[in-house]
PQR file of N, CA, C, O and H, with PARSE charges and radii, in Angstrom:
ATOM      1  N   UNK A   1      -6.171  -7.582  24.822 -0.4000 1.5000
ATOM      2  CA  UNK A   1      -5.529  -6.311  24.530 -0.0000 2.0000
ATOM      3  C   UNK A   1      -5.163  -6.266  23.043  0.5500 1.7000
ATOM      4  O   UNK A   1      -4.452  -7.178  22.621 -0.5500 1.4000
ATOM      5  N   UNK A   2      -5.714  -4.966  21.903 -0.4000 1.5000
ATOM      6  CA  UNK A   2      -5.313  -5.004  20.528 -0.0000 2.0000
ATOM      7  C   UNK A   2      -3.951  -4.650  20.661  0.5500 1.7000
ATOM      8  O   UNK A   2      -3.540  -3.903  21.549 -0.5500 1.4000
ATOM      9  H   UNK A   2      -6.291  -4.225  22.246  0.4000 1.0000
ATOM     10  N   UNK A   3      -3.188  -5.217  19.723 -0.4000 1.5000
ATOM     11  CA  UNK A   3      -1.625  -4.596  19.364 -0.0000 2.0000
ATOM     12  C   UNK A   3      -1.913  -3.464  18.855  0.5500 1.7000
ATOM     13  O   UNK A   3      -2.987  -3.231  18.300 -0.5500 1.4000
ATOM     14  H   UNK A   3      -3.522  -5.824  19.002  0.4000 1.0000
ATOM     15  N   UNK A   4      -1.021  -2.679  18.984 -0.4000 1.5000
ATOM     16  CA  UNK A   4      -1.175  -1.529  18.196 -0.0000 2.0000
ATOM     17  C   UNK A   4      -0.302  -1.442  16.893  0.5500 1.7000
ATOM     18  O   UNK A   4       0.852  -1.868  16.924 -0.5500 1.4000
ATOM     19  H   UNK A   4      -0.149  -2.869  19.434  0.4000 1.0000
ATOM     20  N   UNK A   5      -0.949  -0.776  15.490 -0.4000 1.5000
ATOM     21  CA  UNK A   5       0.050  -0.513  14.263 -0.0000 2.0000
ATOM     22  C   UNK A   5       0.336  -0.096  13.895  0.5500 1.7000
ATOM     23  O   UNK A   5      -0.688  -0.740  13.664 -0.5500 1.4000
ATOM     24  H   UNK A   5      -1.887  -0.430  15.464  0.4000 1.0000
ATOM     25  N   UNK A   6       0.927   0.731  13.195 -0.4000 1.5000
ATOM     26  CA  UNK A   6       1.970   1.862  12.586 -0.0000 2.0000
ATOM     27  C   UNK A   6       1.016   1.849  11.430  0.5500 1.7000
ATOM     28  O   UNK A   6       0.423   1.009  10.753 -0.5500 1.4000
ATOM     29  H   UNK A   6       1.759   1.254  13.382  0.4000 1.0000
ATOM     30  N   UNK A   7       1.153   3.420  11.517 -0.4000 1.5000
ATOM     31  CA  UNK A   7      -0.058   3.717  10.466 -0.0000 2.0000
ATOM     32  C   UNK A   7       0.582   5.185   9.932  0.5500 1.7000
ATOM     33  O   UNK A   7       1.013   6.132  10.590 -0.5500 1.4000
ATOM     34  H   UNK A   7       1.635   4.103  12.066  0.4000 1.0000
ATOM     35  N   UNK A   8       0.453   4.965   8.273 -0.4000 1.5000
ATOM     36  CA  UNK A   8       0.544   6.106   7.700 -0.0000 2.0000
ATOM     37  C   UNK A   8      -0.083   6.481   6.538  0.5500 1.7000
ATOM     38  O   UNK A   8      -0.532   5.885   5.559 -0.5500 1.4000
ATOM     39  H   UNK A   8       0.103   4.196   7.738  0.4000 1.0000
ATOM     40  N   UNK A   9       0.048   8.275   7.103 -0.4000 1.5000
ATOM     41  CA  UNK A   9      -1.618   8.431   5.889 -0.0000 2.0000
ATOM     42  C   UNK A   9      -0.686   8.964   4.838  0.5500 1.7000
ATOM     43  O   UNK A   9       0.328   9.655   4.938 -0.5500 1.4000
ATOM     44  H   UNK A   9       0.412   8.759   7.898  0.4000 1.0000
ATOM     45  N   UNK A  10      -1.476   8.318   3.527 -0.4000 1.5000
ATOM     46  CA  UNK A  10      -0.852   8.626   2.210 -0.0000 2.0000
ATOM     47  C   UNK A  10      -1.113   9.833   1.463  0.5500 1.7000
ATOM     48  O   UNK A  10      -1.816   9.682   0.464 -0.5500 1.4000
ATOM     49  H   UNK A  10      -2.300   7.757   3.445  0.4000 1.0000
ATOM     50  N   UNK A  11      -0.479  11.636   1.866 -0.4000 1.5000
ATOM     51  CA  UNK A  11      -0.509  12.330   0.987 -0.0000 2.0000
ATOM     52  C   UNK A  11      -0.636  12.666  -0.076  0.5500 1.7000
ATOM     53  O   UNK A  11       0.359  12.633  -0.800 -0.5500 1.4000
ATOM     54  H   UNK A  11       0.092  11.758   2.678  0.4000 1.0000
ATOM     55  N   UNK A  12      -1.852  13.107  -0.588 -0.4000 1.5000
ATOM     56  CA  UNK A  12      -2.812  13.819  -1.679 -0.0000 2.0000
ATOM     57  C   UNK A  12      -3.427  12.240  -1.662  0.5500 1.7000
ATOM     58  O   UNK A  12      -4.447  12.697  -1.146 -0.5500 1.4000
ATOM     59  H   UNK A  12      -2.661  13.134   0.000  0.4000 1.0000
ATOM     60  N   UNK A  13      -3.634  11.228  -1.733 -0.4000 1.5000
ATOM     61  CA  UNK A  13      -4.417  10.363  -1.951 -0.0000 2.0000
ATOM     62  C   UNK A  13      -6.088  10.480  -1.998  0.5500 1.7000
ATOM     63  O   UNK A  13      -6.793  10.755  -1.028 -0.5500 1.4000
ATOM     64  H   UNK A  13      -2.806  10.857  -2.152  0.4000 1.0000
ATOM     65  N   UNK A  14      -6.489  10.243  -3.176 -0.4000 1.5000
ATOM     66  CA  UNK A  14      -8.031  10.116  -3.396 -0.0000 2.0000
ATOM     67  C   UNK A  14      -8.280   8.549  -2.926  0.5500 1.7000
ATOM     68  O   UNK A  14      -7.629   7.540  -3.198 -0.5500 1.4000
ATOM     69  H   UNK A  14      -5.917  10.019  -3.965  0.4000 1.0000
ATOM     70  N   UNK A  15      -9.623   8.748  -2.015 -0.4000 1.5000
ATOM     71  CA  UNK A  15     -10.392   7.317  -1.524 -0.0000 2.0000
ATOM     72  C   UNK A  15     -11.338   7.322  -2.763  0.5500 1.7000
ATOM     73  O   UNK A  15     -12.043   8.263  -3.126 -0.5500 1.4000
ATOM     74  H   UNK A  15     -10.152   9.568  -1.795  0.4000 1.0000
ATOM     75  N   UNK A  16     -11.214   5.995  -3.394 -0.4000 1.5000
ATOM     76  CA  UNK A  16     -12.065   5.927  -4.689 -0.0000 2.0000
ATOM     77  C   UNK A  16     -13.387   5.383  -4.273  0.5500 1.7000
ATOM     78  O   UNK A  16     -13.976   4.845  -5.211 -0.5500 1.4000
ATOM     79  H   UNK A  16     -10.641   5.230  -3.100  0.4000 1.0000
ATOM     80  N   UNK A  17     -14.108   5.365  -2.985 -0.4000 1.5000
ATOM     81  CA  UNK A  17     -15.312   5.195  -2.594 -0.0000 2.0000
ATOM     82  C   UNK A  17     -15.870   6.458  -2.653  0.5500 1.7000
ATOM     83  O   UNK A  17     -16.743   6.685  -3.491 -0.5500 1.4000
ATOM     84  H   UNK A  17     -13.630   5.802  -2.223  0.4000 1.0000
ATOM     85  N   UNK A  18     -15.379   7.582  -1.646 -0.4000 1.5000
ATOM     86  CA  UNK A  18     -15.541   8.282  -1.149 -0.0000 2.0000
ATOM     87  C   UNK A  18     -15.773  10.085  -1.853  0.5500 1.7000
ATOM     88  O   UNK A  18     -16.517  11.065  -1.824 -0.5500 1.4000
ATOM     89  H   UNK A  18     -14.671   7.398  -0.965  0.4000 1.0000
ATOM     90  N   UNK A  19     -14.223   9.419  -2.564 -0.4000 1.5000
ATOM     91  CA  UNK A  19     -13.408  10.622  -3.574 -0.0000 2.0000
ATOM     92  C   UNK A  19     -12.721  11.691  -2.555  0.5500 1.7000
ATOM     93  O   UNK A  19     -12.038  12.618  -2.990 -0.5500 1.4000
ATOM     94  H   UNK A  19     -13.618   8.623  -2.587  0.4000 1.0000
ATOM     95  N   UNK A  20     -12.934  11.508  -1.287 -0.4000 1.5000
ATOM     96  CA  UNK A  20     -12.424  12.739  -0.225 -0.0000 2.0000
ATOM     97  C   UNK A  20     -10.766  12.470  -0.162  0.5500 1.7000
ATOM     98  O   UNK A  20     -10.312  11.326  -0.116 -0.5500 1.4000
ATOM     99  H   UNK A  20     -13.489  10.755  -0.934  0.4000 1.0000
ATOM    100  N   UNK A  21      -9.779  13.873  -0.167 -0.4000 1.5000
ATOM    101  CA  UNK A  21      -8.367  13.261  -0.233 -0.0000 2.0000
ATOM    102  C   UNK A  21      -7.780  13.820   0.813  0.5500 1.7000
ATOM    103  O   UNK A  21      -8.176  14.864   1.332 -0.5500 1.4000
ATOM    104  H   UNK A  21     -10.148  14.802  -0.205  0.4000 1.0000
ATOM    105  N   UNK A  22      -6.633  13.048   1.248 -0.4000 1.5000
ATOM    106  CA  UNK A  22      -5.470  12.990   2.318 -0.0000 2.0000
ATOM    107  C   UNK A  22      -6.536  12.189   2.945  0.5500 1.7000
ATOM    108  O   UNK A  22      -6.399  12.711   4.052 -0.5500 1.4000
ATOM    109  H   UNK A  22      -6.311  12.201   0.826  0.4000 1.0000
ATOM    110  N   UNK A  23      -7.275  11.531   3.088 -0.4000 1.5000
ATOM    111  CA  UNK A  23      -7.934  10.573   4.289 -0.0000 2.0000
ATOM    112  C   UNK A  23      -7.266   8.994   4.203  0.5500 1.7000
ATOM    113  O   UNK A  23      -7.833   8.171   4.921 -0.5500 1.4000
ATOM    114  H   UNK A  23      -7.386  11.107   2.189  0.4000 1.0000
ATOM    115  N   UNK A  24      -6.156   8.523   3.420 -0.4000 1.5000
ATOM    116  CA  UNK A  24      -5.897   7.101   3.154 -0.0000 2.0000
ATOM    117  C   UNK A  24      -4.849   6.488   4.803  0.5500 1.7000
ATOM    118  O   UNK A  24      -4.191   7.111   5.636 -0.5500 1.4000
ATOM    119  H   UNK A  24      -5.695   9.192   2.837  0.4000 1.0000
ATOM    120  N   UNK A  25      -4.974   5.925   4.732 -0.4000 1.5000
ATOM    121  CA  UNK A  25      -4.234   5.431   5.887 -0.0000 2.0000
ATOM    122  C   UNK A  25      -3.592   3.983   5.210  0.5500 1.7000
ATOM    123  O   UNK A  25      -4.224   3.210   4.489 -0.5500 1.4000
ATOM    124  H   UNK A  25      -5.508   5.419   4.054  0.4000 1.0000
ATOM    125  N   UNK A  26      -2.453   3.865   5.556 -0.4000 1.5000
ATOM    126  CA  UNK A  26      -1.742   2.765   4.920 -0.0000 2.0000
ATOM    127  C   UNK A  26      -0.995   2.118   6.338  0.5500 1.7000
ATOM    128  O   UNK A  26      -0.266   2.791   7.067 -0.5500 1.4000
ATOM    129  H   UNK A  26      -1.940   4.493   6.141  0.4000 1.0000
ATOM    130  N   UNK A  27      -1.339   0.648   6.572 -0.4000 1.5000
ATOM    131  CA  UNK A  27      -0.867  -0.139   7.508 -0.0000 2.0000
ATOM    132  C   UNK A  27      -0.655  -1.742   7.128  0.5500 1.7000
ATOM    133  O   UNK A  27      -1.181  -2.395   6.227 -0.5500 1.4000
ATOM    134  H   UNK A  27      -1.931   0.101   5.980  0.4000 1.0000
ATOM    135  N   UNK A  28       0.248  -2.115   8.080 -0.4000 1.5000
ATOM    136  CA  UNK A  28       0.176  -3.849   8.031 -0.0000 2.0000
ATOM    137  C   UNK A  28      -0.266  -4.208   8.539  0.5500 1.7000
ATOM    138  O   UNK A  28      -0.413  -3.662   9.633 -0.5500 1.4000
ATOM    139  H   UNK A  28       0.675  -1.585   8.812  0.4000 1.0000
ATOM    140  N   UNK A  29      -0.998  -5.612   8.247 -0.4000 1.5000
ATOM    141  CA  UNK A  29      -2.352  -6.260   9.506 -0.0000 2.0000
ATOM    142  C   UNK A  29      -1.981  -7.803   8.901  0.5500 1.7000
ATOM    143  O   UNK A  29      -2.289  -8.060   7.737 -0.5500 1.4000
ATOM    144  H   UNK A  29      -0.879  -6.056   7.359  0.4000 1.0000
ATOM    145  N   UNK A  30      -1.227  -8.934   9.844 -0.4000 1.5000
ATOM    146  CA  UNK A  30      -0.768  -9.946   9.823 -0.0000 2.0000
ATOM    147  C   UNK A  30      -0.126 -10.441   8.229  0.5500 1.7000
ATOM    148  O   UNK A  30      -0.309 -11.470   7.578 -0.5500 1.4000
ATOM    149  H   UNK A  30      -0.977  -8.725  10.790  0.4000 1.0000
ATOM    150  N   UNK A  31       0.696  -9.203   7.955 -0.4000 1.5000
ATOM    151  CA  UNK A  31       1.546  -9.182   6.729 -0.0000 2.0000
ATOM    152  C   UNK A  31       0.825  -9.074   5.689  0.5500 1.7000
ATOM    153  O   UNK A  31       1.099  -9.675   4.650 -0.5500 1.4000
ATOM    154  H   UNK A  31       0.845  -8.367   8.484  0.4000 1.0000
ATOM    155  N   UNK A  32      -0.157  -8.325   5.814 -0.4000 1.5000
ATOM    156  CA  UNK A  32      -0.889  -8.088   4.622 -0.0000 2.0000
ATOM    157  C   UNK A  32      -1.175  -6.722   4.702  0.5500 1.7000
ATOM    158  O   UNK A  32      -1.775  -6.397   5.727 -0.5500 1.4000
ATOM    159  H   UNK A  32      -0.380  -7.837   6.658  0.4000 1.0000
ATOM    160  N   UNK A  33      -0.836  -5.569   3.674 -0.4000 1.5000
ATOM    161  CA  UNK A  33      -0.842  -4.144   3.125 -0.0000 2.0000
ATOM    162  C   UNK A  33      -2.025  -3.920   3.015  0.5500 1.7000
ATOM    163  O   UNK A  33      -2.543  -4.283   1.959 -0.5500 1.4000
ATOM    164  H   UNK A  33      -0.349  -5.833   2.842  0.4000 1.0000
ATOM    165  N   UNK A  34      -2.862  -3.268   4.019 -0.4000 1.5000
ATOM    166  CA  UNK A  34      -4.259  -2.171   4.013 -0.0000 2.0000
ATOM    167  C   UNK A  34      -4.425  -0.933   3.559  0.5500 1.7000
ATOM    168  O   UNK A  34      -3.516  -0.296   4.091 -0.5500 1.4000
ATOM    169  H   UNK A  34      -2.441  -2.973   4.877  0.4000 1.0000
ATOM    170  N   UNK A  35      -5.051  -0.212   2.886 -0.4000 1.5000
ATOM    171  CA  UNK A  35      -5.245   0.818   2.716 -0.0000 2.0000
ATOM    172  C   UNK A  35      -6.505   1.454   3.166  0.5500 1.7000
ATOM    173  O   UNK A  35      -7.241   1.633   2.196 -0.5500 1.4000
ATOM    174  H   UNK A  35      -5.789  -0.730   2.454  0.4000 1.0000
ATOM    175  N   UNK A  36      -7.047   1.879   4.327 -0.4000 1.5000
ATOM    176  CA  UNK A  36      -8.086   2.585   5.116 -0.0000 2.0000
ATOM    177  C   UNK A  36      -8.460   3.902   4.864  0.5500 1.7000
ATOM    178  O   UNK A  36      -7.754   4.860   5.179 -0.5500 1.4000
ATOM    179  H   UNK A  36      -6.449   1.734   5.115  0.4000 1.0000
ATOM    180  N   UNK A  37     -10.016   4.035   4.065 -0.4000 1.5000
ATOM    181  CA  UNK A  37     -10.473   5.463   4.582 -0.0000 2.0000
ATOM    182  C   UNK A  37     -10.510   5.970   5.254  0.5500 1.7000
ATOM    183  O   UNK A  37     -11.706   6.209   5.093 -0.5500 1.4000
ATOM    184  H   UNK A  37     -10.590   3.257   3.809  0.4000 1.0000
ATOM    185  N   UNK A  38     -10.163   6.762   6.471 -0.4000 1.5000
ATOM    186  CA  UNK A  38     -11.254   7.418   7.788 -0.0000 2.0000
ATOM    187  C   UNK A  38     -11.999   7.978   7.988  0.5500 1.7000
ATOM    188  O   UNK A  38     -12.434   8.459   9.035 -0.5500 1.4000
ATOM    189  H   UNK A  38      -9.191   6.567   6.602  0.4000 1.0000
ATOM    190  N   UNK A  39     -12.464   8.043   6.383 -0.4000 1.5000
ATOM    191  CA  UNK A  39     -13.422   9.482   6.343 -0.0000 2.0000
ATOM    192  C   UNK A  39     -15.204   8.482   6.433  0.5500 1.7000
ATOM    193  O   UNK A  39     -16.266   8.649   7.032 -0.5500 1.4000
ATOM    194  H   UNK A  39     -12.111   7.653   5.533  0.4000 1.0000
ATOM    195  N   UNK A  40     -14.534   7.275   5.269 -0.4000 1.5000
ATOM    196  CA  UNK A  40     -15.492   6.131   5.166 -0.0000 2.0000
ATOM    197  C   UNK A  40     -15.722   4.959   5.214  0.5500 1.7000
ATOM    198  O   UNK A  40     -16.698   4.320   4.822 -0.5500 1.4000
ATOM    199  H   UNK A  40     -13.670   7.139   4.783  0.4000 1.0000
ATOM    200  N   UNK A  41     -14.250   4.473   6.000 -0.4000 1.5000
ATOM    201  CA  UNK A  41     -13.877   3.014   6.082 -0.0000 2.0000
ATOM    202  C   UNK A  41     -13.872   1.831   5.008  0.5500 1.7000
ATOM    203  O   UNK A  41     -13.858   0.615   5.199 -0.5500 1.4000
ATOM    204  H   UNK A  41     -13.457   4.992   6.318  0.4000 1.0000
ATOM    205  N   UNK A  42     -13.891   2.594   3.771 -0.4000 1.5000
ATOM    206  CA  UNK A  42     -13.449   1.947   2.599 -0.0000 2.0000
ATOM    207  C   UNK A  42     -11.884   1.266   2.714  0.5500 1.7000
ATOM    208  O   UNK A  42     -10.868   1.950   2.838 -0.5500 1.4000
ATOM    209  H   UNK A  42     -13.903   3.582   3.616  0.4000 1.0000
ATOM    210  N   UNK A  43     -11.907  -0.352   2.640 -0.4000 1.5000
ATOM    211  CA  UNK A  43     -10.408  -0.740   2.371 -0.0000 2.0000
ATOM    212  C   UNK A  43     -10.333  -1.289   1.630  0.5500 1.7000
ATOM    213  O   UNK A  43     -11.253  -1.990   1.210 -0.5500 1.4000
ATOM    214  H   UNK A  43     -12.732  -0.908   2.539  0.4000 1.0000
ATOM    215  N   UNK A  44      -8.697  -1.184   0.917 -0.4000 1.5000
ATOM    216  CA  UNK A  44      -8.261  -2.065   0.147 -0.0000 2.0000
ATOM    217  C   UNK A  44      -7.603  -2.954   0.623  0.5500 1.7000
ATOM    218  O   UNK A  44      -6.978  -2.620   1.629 -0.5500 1.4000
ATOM    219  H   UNK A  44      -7.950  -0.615   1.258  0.4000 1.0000
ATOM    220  N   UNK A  45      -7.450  -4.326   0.188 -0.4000 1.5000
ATOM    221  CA  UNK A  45      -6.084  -5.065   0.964 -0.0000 2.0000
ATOM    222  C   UNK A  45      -5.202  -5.623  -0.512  0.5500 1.7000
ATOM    223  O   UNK A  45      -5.797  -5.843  -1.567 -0.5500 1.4000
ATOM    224  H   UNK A  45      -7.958  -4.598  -0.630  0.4000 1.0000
ATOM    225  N   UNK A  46      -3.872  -5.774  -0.363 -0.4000 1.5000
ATOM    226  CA  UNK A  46      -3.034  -6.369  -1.330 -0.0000 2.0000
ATOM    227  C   UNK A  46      -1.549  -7.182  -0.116  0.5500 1.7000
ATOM    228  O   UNK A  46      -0.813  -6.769   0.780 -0.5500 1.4000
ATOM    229  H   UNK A  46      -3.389  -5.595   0.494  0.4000 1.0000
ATOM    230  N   UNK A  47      -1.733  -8.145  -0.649 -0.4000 1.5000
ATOM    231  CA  UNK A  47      -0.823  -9.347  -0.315 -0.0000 2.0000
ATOM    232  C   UNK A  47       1.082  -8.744  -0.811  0.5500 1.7000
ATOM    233  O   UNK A  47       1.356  -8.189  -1.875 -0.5500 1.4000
ATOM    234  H   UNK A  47      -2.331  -8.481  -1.377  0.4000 1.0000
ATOM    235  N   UNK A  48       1.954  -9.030   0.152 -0.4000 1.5000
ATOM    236  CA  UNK A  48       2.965  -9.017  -0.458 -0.0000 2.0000
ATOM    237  C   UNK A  48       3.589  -8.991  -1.546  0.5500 1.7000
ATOM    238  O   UNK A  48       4.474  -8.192  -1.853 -0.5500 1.4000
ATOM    239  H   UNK A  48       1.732  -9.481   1.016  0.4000 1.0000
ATOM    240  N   UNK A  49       3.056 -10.078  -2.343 -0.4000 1.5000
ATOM    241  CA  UNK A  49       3.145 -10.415  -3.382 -0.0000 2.0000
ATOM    242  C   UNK A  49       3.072  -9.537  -4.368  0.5500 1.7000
ATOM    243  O   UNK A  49       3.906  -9.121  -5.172 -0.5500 1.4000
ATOM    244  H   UNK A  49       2.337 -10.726  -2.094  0.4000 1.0000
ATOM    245  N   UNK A  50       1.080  -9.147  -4.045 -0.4000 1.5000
ATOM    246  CA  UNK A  50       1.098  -8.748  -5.309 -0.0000 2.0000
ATOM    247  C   UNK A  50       1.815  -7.100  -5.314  0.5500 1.7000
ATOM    248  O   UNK A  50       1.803  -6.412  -6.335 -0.5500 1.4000
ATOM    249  H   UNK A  50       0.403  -9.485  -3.392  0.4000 1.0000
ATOM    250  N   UNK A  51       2.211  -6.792  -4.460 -0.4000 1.5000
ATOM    251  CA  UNK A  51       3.245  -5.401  -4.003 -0.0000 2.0000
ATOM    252  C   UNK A  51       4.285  -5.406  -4.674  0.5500 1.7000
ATOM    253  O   UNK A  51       4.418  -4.686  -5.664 -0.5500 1.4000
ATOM    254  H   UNK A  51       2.221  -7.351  -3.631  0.4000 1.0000
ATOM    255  N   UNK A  52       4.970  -6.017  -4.352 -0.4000 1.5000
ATOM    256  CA  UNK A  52       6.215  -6.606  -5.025 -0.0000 2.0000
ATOM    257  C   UNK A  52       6.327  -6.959  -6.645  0.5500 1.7000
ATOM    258  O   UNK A  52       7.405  -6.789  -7.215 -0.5500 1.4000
ATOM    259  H   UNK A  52       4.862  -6.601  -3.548  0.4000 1.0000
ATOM    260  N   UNK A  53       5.503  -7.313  -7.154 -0.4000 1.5000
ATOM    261  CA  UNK A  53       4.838  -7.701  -8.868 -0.0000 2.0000
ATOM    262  C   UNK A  53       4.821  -6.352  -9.270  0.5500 1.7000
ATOM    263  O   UNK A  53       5.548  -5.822 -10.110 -0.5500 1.4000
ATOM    264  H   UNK A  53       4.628  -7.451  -6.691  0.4000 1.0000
ATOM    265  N   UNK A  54       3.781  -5.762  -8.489 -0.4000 1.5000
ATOM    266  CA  UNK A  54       3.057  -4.678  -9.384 -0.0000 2.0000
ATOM    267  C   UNK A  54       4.570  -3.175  -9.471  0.5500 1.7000
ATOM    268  O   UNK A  54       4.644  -2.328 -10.361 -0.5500 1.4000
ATOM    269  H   UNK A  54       3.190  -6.193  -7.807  0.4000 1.0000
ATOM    270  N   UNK A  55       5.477  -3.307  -8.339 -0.4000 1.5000
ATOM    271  CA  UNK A  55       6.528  -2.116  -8.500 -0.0000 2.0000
ATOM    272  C   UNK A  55       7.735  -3.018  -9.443  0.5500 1.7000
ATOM    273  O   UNK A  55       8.789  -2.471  -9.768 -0.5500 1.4000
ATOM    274  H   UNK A  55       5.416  -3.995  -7.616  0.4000 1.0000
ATOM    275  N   UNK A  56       7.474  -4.205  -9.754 -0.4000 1.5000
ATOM    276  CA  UNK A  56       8.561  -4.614 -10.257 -0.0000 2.0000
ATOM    277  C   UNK A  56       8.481  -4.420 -11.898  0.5500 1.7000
ATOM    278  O   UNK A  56       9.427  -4.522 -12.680 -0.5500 1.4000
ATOM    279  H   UNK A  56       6.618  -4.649  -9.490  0.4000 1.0000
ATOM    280  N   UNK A  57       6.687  -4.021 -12.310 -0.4000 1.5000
ATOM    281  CA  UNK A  57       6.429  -3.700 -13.618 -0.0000 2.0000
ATOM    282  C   UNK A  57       7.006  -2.086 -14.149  0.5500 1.7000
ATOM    283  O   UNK A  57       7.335  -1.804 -15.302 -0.5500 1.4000
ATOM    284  H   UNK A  57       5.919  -3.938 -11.675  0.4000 1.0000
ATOM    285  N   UNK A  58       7.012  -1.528 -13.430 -0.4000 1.5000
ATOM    286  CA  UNK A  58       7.542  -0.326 -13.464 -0.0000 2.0000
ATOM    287  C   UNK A  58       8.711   0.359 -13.547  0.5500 1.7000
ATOM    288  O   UNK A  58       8.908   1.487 -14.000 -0.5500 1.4000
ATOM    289  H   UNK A  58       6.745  -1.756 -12.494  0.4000 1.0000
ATOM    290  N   UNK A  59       9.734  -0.690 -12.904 -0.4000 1.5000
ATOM    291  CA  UNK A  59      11.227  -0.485 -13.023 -0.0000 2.0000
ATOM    292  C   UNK A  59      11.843  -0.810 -14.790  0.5500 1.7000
ATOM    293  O   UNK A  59      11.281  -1.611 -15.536 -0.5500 1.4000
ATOM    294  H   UNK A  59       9.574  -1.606 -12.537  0.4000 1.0000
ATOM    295  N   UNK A  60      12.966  -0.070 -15.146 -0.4000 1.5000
ATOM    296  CA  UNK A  60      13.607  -0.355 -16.283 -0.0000 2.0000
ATOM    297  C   UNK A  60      15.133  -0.989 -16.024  0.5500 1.7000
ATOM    298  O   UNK A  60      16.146  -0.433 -15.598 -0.5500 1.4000
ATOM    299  H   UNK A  60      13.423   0.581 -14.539  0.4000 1.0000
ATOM    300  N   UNK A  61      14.986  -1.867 -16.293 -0.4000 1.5000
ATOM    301  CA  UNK A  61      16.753  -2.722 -16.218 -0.0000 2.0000
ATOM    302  C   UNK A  61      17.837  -1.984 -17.259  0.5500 1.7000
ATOM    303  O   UNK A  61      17.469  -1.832 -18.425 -0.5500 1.4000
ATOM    304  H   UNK A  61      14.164  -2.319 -16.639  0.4000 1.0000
ATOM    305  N   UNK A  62      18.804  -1.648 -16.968 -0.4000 1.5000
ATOM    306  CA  UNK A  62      19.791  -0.853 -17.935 -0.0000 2.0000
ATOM    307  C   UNK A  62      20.814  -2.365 -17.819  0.5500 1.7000
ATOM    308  O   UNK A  62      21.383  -2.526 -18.899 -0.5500 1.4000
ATOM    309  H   UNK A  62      19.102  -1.771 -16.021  0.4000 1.0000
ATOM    310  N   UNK A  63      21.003  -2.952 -17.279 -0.4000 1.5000
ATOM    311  CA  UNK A  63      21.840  -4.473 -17.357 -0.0000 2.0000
ATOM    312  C   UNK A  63      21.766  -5.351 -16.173  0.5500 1.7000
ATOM    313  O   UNK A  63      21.545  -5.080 -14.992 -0.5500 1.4000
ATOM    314  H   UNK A  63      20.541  -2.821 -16.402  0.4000 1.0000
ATOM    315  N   UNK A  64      22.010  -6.493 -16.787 -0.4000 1.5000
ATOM    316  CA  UNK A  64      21.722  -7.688 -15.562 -0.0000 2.0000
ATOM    317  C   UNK A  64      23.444  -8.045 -15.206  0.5500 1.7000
ATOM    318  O   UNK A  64      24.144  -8.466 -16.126 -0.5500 1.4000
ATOM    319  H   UNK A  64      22.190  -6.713 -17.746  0.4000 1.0000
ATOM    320  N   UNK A  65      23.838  -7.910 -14.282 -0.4000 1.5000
ATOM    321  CA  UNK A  65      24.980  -8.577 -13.496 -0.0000 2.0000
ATOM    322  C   UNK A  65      25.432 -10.056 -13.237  0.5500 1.7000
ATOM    323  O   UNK A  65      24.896 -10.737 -12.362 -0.5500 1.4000
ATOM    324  H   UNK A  65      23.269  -7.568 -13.534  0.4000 1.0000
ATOM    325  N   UNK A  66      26.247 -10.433 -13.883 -0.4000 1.5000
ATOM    326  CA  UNK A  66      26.209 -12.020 -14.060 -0.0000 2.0000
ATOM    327  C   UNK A  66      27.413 -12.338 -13.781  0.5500 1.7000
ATOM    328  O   UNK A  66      28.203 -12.273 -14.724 -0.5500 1.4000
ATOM    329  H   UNK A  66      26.682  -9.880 -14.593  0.4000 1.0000
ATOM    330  N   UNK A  67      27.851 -12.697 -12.679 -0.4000 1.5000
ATOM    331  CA  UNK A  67      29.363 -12.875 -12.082 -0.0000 2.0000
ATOM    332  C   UNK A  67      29.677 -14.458 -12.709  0.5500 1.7000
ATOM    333  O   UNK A  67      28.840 -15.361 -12.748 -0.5500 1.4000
ATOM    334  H   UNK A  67      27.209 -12.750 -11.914  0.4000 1.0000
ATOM    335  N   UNK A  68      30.874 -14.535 -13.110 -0.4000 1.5000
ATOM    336  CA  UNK A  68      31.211 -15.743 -13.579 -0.0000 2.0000
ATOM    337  C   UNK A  68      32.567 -16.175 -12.942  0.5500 1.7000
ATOM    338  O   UNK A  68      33.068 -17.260 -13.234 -0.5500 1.4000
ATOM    339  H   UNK A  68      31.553 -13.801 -13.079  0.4000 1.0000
TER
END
C-alpha cells in the first residue's frame, strides 16, 4: 500500500522543462523537497539542507543577540 503525501501546487510557477505554468507540485518524499511537473513529469529534488542555505542567503540581519 503507497502512503499518501501532501502535495502543493506552487502558484504562477514556470516548469523550466516544459515552460507550462501553475503545473508545479511541491511535496516531501523521505525528507527530501520535490518539485513535480504534471503537465511533464519534470522533477527537481533539493535536500534540506540545501533549503535552508539557499533562504538563509537572502535574509538581512539588523543585529545578533548575545545574552551575557
Amino acid at each position: 500500500m503507497e502512503t499518501r503525501r501532501k502535495k502543493r501546487f506552487i502558484a504562477g510557477a514556470k516548469c523550466p522543462a516544459c515552460g507550462k505554468i501553475d503545473t508545479m507540485m511541491l511535496y516531501m518524499e523521505h525528507g527530501v523537497e520535490k518539485v513535480t511537473c504534471v503537465e511533464c513529469g519534470d522533477t527537481q529534488v533539493q535536500t534540506q539542507e540545501a533549503v535552508t542555505e539557499a533562504g538563509r542567503q537572502a535574509e538581512q540581519v539588523i543585529g545578533v543577540f548575545r545574552p551575557e
